[in-house]
C-alpha positions in Angstrom: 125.4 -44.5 -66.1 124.2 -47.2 -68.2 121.5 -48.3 -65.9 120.5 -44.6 -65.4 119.9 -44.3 -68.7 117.7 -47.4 -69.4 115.5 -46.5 -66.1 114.9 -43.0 -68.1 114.0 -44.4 -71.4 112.0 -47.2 -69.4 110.2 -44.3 -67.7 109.7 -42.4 -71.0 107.8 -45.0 -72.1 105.7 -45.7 -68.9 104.9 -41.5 -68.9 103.0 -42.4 -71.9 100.5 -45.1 -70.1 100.1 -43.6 -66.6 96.8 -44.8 -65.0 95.5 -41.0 -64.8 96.7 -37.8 -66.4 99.0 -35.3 -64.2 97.6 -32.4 -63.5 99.6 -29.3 -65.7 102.1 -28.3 -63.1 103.5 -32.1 -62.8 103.2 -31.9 -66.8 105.0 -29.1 -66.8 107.7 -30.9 -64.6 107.7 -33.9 -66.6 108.6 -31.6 -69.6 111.0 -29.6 -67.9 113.0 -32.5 -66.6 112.7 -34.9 -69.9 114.4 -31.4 -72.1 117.0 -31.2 -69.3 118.0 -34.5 -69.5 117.7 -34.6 -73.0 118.8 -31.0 -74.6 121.0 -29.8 -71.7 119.7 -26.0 -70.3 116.9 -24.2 -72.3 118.6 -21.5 -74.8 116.8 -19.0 -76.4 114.1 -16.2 -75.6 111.1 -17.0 -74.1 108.2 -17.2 -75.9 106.1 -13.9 -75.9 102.9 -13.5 -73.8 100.3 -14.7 -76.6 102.2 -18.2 -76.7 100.8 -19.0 -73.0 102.5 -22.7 -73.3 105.3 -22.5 -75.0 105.9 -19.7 -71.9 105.1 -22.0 -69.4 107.2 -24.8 -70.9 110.3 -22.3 -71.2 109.5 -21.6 -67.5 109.3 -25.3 -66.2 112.7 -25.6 -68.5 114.3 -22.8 -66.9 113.6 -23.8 -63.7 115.7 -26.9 -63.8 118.5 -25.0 -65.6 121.8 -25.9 -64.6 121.0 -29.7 -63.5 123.0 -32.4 -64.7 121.7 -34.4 -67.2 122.4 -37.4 -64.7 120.3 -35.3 -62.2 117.2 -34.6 -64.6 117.1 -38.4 -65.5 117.1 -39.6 -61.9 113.9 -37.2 -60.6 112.7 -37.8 -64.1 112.2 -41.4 -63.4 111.6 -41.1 -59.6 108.5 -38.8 -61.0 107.4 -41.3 -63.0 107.6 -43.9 -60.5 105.2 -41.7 -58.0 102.8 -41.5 -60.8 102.4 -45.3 -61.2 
């Protein structure tokens, strides 16, 4: 768990320096799987149709709901790694 949890914050901090910016939907997963790992599942009602990203956010989030924050953490920082 321990080493799990230092490859995420590692690739936290790598997300930040990738050599080219992701394209929105691999954004989108990034975010999703960082607030899963992070918050546990999304709560709340989504955001209304004006608020285009905070809707597609919610999505993404809702989309992983239900996966172990161990689970998020891992294919958060095997994302990462294919991004390098």
């Amino acid at each position: 768990m321990a080493n799990l949890k230092a490859a995420f914050e590692k690739a936290v901090a790598e997300s930040k320096s990738l050599p080219e910016k992701p394209d929105n939907a691999t954004l989108l997963q990034i975010y999703a799987l960082y607030k899963q790992a992070t918050a546990g599942d999304v709560e709340g009602k989504r955001p209304g149709f004006s608020d285009m990203v905070g809707r597609a956010k919610w999505d993404a989030w809702n989309g992983v709901k239900g996966k172990s924050a161990d689970a998020a953490m891992q294919e958060y920082v095997d994302l990462i790694e294919s991004l390098k």
